[in-house]
N, CA, C and O of each residue as an XYZ file, in Angstrom:
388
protein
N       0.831     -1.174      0.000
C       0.000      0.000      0.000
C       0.883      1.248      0.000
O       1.720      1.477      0.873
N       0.590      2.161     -1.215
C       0.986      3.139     -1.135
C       1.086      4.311      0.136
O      -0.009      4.102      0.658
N       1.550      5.124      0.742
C       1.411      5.860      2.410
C       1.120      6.991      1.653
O      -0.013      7.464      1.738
N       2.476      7.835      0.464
C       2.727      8.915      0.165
C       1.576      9.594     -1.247
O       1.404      9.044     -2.335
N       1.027     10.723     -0.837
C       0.327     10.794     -1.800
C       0.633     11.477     -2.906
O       1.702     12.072     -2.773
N       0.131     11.627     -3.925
C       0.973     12.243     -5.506
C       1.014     13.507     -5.806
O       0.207     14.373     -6.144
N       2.207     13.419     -5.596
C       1.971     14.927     -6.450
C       1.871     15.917     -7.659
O       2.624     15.901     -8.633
N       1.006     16.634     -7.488
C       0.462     17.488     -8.858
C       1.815     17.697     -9.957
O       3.017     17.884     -9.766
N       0.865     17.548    -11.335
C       2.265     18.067    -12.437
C       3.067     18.955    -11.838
O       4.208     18.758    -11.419
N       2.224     20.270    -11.799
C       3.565     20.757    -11.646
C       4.786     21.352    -10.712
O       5.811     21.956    -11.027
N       4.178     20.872     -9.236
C       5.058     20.572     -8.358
C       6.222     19.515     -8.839
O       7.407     19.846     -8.859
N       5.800     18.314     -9.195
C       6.795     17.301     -9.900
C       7.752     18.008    -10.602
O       8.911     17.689    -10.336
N       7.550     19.117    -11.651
C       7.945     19.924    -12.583
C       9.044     20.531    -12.177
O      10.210     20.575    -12.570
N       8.142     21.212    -10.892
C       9.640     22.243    -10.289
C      10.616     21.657     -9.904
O      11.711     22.196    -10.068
N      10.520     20.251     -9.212
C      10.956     19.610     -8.412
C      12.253     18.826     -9.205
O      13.332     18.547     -8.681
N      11.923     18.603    -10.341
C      12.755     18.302    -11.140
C      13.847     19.481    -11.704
O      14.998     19.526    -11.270
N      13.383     20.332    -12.626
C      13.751     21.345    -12.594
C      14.982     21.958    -11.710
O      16.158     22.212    -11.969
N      14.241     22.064    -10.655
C      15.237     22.315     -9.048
C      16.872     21.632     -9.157
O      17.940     22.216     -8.972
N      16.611     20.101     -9.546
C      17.670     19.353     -9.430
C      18.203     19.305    -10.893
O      19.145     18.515    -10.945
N      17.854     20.032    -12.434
C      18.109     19.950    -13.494
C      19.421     20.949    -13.559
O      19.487     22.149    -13.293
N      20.388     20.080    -13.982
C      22.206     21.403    -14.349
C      21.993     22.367    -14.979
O      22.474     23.456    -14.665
N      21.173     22.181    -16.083
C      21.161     23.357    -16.870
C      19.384     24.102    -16.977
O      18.593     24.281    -17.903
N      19.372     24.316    -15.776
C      18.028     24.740    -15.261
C      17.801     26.363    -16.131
O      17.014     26.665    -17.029
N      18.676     27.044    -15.535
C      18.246     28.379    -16.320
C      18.504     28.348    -17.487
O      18.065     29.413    -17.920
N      19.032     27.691    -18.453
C      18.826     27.271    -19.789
C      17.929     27.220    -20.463
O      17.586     27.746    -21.522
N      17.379     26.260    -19.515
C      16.077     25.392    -19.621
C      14.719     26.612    -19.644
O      13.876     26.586    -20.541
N      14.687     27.707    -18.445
C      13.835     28.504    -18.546
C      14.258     29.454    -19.285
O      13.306     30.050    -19.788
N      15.203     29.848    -19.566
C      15.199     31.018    -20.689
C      14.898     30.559    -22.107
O      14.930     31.374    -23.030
N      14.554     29.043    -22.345
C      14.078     28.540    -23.607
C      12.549     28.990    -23.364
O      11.929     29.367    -24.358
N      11.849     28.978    -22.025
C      10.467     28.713    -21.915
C      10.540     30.057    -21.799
O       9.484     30.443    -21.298
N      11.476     31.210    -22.078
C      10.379     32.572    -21.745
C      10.533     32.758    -23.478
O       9.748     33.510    -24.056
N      11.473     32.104    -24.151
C      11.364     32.110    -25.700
C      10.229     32.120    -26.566
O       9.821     32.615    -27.616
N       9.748     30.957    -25.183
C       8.844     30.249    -25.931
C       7.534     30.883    -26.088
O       6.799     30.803    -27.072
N       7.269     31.716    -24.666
C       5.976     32.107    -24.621
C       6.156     33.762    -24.865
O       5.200     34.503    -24.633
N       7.563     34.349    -25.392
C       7.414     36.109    -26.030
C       5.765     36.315    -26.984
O       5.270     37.430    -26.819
N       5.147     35.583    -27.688
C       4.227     35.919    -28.374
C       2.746     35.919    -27.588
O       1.890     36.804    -27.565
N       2.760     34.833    -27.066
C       1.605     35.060    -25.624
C       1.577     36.254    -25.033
O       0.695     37.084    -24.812
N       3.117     36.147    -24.748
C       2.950     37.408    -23.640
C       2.663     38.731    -24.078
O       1.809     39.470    -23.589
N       3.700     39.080    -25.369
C       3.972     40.413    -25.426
C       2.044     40.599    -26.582
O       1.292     41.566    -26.461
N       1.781     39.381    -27.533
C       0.869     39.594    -28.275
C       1.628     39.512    -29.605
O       2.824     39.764    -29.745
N       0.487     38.997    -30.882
C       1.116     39.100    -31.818
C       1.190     40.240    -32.994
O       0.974     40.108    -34.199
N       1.499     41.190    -32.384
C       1.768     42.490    -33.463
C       2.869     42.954    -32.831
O       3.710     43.474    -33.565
N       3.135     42.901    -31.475
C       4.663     43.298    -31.083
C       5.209     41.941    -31.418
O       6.367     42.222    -31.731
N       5.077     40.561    -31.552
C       6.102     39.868    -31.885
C       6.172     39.511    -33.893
O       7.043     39.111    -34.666
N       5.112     39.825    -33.985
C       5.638     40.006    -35.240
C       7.003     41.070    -35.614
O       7.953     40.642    -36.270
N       6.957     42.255    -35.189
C       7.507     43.034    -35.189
C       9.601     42.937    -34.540
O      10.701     43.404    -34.837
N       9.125     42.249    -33.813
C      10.289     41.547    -33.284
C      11.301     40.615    -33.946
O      10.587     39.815    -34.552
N      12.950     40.184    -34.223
C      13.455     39.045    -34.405
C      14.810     38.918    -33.531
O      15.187     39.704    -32.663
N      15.361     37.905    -33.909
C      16.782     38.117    -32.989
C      16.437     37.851    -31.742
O      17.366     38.275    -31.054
N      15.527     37.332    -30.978
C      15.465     37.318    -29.619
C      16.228     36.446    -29.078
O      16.065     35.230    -29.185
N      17.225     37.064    -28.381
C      17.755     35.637    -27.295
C      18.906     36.601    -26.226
O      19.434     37.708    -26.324
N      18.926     35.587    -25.298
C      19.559     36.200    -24.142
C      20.899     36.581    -23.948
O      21.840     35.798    -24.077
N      21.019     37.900    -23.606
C      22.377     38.510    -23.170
C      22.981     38.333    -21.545
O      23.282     39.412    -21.035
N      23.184     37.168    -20.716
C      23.028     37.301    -19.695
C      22.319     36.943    -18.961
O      22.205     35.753    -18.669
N      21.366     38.258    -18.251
C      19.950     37.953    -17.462
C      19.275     39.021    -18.347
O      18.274     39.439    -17.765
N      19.440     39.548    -19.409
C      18.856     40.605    -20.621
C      18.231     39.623    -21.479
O      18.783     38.706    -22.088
N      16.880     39.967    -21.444
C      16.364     39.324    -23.082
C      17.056     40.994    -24.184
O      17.116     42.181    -23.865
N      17.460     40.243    -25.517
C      17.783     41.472    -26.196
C      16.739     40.855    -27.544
O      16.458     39.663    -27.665
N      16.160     42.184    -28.679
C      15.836     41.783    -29.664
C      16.027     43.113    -30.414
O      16.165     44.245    -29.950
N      15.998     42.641    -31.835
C      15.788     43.610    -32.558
C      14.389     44.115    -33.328
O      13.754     43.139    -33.728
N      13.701     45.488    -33.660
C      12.857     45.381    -34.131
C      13.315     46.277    -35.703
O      14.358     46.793    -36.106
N      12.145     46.142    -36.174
C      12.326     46.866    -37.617
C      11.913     48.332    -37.809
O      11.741     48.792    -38.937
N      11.784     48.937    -36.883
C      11.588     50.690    -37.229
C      11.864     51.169    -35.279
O      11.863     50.305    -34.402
N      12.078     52.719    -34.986
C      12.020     53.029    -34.163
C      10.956     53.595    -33.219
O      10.937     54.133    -32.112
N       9.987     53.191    -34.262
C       7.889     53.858    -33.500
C       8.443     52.360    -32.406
O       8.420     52.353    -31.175
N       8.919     51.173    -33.343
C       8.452     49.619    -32.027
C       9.652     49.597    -30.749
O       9.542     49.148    -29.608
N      10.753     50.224    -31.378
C      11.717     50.250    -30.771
C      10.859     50.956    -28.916
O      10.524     50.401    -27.869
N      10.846     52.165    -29.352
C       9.781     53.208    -28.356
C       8.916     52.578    -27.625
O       9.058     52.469    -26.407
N       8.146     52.199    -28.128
C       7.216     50.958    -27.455
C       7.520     50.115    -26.586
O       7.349     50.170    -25.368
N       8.042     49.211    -27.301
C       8.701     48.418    -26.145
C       9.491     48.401    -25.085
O       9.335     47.910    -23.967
N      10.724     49.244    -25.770
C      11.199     49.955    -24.666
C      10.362     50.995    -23.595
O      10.696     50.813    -22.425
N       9.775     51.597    -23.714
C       8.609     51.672    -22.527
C       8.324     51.203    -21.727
O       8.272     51.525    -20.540
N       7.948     49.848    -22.563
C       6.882     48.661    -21.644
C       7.804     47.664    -21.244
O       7.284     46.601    -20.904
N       9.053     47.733    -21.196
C       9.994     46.603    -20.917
C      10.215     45.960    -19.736
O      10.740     44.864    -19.542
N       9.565     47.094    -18.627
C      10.044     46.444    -17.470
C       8.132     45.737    -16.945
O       7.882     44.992    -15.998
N       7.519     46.098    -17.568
C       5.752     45.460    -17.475
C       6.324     44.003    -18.073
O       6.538     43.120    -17.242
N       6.536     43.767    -19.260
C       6.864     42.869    -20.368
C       7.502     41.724    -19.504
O       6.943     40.646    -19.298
N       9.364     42.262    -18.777
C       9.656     40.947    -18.114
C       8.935     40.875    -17.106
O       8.972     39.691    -16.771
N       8.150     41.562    -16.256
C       7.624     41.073    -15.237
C       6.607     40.214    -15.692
O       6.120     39.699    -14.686
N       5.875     39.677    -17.003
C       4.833     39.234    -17.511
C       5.252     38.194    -17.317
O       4.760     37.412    -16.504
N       6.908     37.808    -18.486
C       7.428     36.626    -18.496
C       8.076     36.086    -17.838
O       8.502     34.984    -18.183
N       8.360     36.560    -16.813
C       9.115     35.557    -15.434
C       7.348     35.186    -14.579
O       7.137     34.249    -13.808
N       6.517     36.035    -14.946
C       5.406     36.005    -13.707
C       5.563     34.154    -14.827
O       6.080     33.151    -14.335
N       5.028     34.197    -16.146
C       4.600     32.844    -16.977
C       5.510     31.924    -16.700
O       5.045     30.876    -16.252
N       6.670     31.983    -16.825
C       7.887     30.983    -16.169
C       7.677     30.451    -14.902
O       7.615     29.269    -14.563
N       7.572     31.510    -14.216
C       7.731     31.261    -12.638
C       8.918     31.450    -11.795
O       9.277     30.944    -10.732
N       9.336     32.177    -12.447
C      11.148     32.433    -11.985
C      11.537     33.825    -12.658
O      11.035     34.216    -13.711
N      12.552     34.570    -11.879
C      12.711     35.568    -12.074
C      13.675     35.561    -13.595
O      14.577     36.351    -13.314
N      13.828     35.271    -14.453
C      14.831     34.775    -15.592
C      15.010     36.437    -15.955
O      15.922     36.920    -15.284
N      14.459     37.255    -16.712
C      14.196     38.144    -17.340
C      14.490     39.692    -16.286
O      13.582     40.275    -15.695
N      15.886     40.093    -16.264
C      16.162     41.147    -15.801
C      15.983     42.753    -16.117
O      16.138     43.730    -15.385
N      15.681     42.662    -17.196
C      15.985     43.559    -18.383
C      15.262     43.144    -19.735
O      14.855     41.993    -19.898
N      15.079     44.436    -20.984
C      14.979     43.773    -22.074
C      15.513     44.793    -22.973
O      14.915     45.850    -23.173
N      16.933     44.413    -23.666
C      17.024     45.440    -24.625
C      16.740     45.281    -25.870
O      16.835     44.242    -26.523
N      16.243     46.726    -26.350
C      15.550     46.838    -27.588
C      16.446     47.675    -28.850
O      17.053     48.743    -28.772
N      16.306     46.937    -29.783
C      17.508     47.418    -30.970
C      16.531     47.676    -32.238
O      15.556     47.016    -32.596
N      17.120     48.891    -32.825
C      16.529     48.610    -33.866
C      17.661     48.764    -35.205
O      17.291     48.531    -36.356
């Protein structure tokens, strides 16, 4: 007879995670993953080049109206995608155009 009872996905998740080497790797793929969720798709259309400098997401956009924008909203933006991660990954976000 089983004693211990189960635990939910994604406790299991973290839990693994926790003990995974290349953990922040691992989540800076998953804030990759979800830039279009988060930010929406007319700022990620607008977007390419995304990937990490560090603890900086950096990207480039194609004119300086998006550049403005985002840069604005950059520090709303990582707080979106660490809130979706669950981990603080996203320090910063620089914007290039």
């Amino acid at each position: 007879m089983r004693l211990d009872k189960p635990k939910a996905l994604g406790n299991a998740l973290r839990d693994f995670l926790d003990q995974f080497p290349q953990k922040r790797k691992l989540q800076q793929g998953m804030v990759l993953a979800v830039w279009q969720e988060v930010v929406g798709e007319r700022i990620a259309s607008q977007t390419e080049d995304l990937h990490f400098e560090g603890n900086k997401l950096a990207c480039k956009v194609r004119n300086q109206v998006w550049r403005h924008e985002i840069h604005a909203n950059r520090f709303g933006i990582a707080k979106r995608l660490n809130q979706k991660v669950g981990a603080r990954i996203v320090a910063d976000i620089i914007v290039r155009a």
